[in-house]
C-alpha positions as YAML, in Angstrom:
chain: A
units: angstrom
residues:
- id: 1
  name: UNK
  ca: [181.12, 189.59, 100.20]
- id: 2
  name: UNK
  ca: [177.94, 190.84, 98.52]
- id: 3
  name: UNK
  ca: [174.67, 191.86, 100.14]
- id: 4
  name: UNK
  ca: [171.91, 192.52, 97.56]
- id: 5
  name: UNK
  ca: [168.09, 193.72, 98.26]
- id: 6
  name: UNK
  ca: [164.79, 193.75, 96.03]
- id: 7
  name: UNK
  ca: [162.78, 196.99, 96.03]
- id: 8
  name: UNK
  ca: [160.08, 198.04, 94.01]
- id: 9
  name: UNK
  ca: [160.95, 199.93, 91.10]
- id: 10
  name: UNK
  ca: [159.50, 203.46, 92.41]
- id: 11
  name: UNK
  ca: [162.12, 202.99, 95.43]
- id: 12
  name: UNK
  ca: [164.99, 205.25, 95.94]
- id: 13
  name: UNK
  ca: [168.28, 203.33, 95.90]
- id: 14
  name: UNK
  ca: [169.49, 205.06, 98.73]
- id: 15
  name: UNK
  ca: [166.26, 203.70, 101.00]
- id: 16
  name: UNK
  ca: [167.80, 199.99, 101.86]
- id: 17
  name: UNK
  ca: [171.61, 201.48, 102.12]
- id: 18
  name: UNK
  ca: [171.61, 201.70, 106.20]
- id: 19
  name: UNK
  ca: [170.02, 198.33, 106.00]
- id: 20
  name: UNK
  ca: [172.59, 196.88, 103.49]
- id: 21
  name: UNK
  ca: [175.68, 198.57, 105.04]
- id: 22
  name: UNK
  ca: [175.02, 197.81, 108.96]
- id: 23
  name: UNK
  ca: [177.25, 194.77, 109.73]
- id: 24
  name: UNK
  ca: [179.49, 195.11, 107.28]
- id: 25
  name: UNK
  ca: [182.86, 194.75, 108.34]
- id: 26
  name: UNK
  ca: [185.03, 195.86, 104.97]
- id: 27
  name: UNK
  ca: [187.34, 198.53, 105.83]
- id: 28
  name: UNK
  ca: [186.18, 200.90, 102.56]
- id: 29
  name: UNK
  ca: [182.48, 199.73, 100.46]
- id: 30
  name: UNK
  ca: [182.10, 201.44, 97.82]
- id: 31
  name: UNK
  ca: [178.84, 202.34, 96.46]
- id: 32
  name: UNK
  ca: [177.33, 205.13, 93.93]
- id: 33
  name: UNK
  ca: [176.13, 208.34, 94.04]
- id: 34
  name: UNK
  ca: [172.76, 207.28, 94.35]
- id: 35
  name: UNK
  ca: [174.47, 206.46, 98.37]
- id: 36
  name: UNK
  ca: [175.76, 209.55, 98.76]
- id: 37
  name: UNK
  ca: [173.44, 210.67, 101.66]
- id: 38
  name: UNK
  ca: [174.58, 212.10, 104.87]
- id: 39
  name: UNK
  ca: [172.85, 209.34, 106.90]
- id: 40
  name: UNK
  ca: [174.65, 206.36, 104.81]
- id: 41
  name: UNK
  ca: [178.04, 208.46, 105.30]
- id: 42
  name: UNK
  ca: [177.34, 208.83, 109.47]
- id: 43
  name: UNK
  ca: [176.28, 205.16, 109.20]
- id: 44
  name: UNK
  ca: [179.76, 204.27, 107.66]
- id: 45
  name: UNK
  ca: [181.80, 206.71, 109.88]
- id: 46
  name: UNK
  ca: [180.26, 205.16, 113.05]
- id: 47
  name: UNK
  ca: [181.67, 201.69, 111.91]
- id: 48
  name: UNK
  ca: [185.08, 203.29, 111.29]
- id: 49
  name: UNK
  ca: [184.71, 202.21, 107.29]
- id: 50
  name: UNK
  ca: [186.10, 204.60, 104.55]
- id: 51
  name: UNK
  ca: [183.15, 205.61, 102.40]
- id: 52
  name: UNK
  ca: [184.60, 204.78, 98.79]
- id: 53
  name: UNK
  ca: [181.21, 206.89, 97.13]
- id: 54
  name: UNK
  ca: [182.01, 209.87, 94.70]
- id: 55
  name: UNK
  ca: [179.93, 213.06, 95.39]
- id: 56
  name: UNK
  ca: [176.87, 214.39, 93.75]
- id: 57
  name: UNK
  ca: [178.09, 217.45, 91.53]
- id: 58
  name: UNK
  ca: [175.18, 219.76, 93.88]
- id: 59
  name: UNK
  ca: [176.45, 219.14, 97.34]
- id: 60
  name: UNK
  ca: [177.75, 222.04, 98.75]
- id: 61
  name: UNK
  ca: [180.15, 220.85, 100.66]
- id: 62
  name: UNK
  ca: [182.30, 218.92, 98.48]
- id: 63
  name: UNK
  ca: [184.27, 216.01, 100.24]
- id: 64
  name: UNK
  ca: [187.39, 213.85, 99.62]
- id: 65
  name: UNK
  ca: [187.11, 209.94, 98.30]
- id: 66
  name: UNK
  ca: [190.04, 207.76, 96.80]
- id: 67
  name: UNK
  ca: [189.29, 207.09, 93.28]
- id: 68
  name: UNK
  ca: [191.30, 204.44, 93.16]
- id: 69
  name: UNK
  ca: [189.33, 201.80, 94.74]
- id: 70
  name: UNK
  ca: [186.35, 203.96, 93.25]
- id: 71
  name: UNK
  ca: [187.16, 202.47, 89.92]
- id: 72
  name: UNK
  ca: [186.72, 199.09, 91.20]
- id: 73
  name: UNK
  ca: [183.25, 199.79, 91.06]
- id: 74
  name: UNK
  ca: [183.10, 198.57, 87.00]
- id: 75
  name: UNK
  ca: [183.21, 195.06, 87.91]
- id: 76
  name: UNK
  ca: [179.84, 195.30, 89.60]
- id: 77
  name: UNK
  ca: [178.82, 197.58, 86.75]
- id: 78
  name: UNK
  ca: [179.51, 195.01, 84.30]
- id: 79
  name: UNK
  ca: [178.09, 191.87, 86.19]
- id: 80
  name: UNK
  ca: [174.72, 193.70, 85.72]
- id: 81
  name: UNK
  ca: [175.03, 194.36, 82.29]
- id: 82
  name: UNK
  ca: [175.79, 190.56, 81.48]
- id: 83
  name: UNK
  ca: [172.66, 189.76, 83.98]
- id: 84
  name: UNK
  ca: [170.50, 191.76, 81.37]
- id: 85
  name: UNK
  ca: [172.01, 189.41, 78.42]
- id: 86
  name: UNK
  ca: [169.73, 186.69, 80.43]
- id: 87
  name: UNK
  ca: [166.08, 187.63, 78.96]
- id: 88
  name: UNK
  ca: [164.35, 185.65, 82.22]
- id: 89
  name: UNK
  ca: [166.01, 188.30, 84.59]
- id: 90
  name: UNK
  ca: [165.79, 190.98, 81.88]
- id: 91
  name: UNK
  ca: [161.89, 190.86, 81.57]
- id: 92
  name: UNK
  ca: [161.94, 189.19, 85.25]
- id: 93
  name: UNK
  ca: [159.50, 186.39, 84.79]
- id: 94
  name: UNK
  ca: [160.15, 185.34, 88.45]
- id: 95
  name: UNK
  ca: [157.42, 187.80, 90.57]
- id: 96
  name: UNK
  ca: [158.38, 186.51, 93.74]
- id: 97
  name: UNK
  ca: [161.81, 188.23, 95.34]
- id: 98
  name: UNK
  ca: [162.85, 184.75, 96.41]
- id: 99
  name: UNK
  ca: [162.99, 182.91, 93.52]
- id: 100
  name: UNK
  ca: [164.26, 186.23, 91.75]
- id: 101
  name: UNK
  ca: [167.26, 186.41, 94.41]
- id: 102
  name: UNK
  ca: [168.15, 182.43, 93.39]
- id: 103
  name: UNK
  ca: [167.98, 182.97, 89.77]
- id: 104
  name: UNK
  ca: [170.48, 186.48, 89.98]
- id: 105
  name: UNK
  ca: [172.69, 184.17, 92.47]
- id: 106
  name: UNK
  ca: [172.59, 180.96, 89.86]
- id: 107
  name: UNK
  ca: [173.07, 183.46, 86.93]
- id: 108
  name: UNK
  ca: [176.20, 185.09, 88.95]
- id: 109
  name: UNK
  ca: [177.53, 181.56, 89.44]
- id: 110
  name: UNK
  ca: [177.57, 181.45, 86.06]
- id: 111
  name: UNK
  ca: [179.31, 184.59, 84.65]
- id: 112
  name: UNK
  ca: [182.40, 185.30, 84.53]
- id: 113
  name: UNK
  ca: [183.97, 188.67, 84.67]
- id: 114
  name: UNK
  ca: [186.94, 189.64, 83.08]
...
């Protein structure tokens, strides 16, 4: 299952995580570092998921993450490097976050990762 959200481009990534992760029912998501904030990590404990996210190199309190699944990670890594192949999502001549949403969702129908 994937759950994506639009923000502006001046918007931290770790703003829509509580929003994106609530009601998800995978046992370990994995996310970035960008994630790695204490109220995503509470969010995650509370719904008794494994937080698959590595750790920012200045927290002080460094803490443990499988690496294993981690790596699974370059899949969605690569999807969005294809996506930019597609110049109409590149330079995103669709304005409005609807239509955007349909044309990443047709364009993800249409890649194929390997």
């Amino acid at each position: 299952m994937t759950k994506w959200c639009l923000t502006g481009g001046q918007t931290p990534d770790v703003t829509p995580a509580i929003g994106l992760v609530d009601g998800i029912l995978a046992g370990a998501p994995g996310a970035d570092k960008a994630w790695e904030a204490d109220s995503v990590l509470e969010n995650l404990e509370e719904s008794q998921a494994k937080a698959v996210i590595s750790w920012k190199s200045n927290r002080q309190q460094q803490r443990e993450f499988d690496r294993h699944p981690y790596k699974n990670r370059s899949g969605v890594e690569r999807f969005f490097c294809r996506v930019k192949q597609f110049r109409r999502l590149a330079a995103r001549y669709e304005k409005p976050a609807s239509r955007y949403s349909a044309f990443i969702a047709l364009t993800a129908s249409f890649i194929r990762l390997t």
